[in-house]
C-alpha positions as CSV (number, residue, x, y, z in Angstrom):
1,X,4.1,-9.9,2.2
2,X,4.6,-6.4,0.0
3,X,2.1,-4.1,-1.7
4,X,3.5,-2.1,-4.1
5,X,2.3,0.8,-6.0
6,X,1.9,4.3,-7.3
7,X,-0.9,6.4,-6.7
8,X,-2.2,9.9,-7.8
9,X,-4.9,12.1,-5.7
10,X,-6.9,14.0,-8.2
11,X,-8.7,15.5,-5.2
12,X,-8.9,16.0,-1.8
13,X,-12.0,14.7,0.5
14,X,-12.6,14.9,4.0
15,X,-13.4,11.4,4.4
16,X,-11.3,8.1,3.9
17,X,-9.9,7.4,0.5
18,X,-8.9,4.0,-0.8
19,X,-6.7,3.4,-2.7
20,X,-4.9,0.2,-2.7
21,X,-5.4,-3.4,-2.0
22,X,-8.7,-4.2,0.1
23,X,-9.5,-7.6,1.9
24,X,-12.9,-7.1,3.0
25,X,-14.9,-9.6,5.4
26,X,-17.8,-6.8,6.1
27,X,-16.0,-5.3,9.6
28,X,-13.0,-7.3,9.5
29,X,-10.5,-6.0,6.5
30,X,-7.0,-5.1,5.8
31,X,-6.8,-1.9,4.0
32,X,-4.4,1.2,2.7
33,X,-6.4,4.6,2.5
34,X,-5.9,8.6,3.1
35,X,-7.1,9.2,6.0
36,X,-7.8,13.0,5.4
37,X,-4.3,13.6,4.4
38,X,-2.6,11.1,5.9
39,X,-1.7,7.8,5.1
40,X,-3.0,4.9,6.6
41,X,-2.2,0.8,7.2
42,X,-4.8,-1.5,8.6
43,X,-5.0,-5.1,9.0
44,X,-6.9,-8.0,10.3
45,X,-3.7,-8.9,12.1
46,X,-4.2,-6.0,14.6
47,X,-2.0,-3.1,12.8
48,X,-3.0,0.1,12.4
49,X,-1.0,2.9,11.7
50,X,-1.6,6.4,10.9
51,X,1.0,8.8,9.6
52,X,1.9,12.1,10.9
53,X,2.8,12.9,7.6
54,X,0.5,14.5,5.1
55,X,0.0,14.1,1.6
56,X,-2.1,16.8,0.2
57,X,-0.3,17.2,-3.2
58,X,-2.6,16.3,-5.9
59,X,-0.3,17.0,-8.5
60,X,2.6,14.0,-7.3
61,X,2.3,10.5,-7.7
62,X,3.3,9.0,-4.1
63,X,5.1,5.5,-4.2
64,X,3.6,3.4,-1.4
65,X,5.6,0.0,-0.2
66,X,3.8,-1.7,3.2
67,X,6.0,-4.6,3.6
68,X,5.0,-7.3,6.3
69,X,6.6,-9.6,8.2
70,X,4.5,-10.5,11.0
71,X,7.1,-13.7,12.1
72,X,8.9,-10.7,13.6
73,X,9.9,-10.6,17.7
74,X,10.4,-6.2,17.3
75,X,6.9,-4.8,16.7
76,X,7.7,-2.2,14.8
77,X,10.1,-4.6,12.6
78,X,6.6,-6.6,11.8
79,X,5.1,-4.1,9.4
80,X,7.4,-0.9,7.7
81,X,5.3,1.7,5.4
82,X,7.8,3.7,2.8
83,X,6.0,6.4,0.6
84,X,8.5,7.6,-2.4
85,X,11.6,5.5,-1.1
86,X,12.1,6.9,2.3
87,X,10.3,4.9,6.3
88,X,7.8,6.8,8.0
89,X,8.9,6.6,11.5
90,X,6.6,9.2,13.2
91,X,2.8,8.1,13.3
92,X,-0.2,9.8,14.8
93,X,-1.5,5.9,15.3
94,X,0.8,3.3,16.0
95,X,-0.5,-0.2,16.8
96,X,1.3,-3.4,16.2
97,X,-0.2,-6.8,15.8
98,X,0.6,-10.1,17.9
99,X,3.3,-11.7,16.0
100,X,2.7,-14.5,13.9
101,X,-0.9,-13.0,13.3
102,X,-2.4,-13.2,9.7
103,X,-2.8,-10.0,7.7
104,X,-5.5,-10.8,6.1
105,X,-4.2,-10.3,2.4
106,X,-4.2,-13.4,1.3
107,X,-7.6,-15.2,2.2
108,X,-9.3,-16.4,-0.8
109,X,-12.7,-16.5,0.5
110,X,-12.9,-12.8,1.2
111,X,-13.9,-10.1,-1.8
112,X,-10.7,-8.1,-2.9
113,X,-11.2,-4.6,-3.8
114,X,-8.4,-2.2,-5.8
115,X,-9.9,1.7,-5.2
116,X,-13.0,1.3,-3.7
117,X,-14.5,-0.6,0.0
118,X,-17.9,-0.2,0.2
119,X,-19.0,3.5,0.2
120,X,-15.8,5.3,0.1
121,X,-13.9,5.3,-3.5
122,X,-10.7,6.9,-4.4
123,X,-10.5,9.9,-6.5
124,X,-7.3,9.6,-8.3
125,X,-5.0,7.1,-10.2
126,X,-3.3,3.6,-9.5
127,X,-0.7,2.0,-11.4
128,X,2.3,-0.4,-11.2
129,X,0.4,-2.7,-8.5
130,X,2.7,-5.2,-7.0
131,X,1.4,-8.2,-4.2
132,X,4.3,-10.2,-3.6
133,X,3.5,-13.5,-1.3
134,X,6.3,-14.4,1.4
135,X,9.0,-11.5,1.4
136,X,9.2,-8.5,3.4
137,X,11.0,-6.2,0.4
138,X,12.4,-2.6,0.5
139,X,11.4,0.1,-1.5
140,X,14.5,-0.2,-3.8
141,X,13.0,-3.2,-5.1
142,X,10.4,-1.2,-7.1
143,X,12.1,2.4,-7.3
144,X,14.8,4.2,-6.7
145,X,16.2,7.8,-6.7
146,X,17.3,9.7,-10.2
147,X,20.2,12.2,-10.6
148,X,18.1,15.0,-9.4
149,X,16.8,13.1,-5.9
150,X,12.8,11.9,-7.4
151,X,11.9,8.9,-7.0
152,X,11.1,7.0,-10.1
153,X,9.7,3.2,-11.0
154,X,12.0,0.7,-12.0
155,X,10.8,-3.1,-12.9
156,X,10.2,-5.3,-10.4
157,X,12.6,-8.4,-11.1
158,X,11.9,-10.9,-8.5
159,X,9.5,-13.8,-7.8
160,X,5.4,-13.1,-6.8
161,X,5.1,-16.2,-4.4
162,X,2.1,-18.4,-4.6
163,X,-0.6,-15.8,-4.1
164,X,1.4,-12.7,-5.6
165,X,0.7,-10.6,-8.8
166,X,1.2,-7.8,-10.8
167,X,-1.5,-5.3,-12.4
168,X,-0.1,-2.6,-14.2
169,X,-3.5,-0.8,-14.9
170,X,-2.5,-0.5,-18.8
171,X,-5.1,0.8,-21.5
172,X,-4.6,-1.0,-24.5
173,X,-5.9,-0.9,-27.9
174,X,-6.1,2.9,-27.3
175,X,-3.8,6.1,-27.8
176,X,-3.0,5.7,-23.9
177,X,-0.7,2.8,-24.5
C-alpha cells in the first residue's frame, strides 16, 4: 500500500496533529500525524516510526509518501516514509512490524478519518490525497523535482487497486476552483 499527499501546517501545537489517513478501531489505529514537529507513522501492523527530522515551517507544503510492503524479509524495507521526494533514514522511533502483518488501512469495518482522530485535529491544509491498494510506490510517482531543486506535484498515472482512491480536496462551484 501508498498514501500520498500534500499537506500545509497553518500552526504549530504542542500536541499530536493529524493529518492524513486514519483507521481508527478506538485503541487500535493506523495513523500519520506531527508529533510536535516531527513526523510520525503508526500502524496496527506493529510500525511505529518517529522522525528525527522536524518540520516546523508553516509556510511549506511538505509531500508525504508512506509506502508499505509488509511481505518484505528486511524490516526496514517493509515500510519507507519520503517527505518532499527524498527517505528519512534517521528516526528518533524506529519499530518494524512482523512481516506479513496487516496495516490496518484497508479494513472496511473500521471508521476512516482524513484530519482529525478523536480529540486531536490538524490545523492546516490537505490536498492531492492518494491510497493506492497493492503497490509499494516511490515518491517520483506523485512528484518530482523542478529546474530549481522544489519538489512539485505531478499526476498520478497508475492504477488505485481494489480499495484505492483519490481525493483531491477541490472547492467547486466557487472562485477557488
Amino acid at each position: 500500500a501508498t498514501l500520498s499527499f500534500w499537506a500545509k501546517r497553518t500552526e504549530l501545537i504542542s500536541n499530536n496533529a493529524h493529518f492524513s489517513f486514519i483507521a481508527n478501531a478506538g485503541a487500535d489505529s493506523s495513523f500519520i500525524c506531527f508529533e510536535q514537529d516531527k513526523a510520525r507513522v503508526y500502524t496496527t501492523g506493529g510500525n511505529s516510526l518517529m522522525s528525527n527530522a522536524l518540520f516546523r515551517d508553516t509556510s511549506a507544503w511538505y509531500h508525504f509518501v508512506a509506502a508499505f510492503d509488509m511481505t518484505q524479509g528486511t524490516a526496514s524495507n517493509r515500510v519507507k516514509i519520503y517527505i518532499n521526494g527524498v527517505q528519512i533514514t534517521s528516526f528518533q522511533t524506529e519499530t518494524y512490524g512482523t512481516q506479513n502483518n496487516d496495516i490496518g488501512l484497508y479494513d472496511l469495518n473500521m471508521s476512516h478519518y482524513i484530519g482529525y482522530a478523536g480529540s486531536q485535529g490538524f490545523n492546516g491544509y490537505i490536498t492531492e490525497l492518494n491510497l493506492i491498494d497493492g503497490q509499494q510506490l516511490a515518491p517520483t510517482d506523485f512528484g518530482e523535482f523542478n529546474d530549481n531543486g522544489v519538489w512539485i506535484p505531478k499526476k498520478y498515472t497508475g492504477t488505485y487497486g481494489t480499495n484505492g482512491f483519490f481525493l483531491q480536496f477541490k472547492q467547486t462551484g466557487t472562485s477557488q476552483n
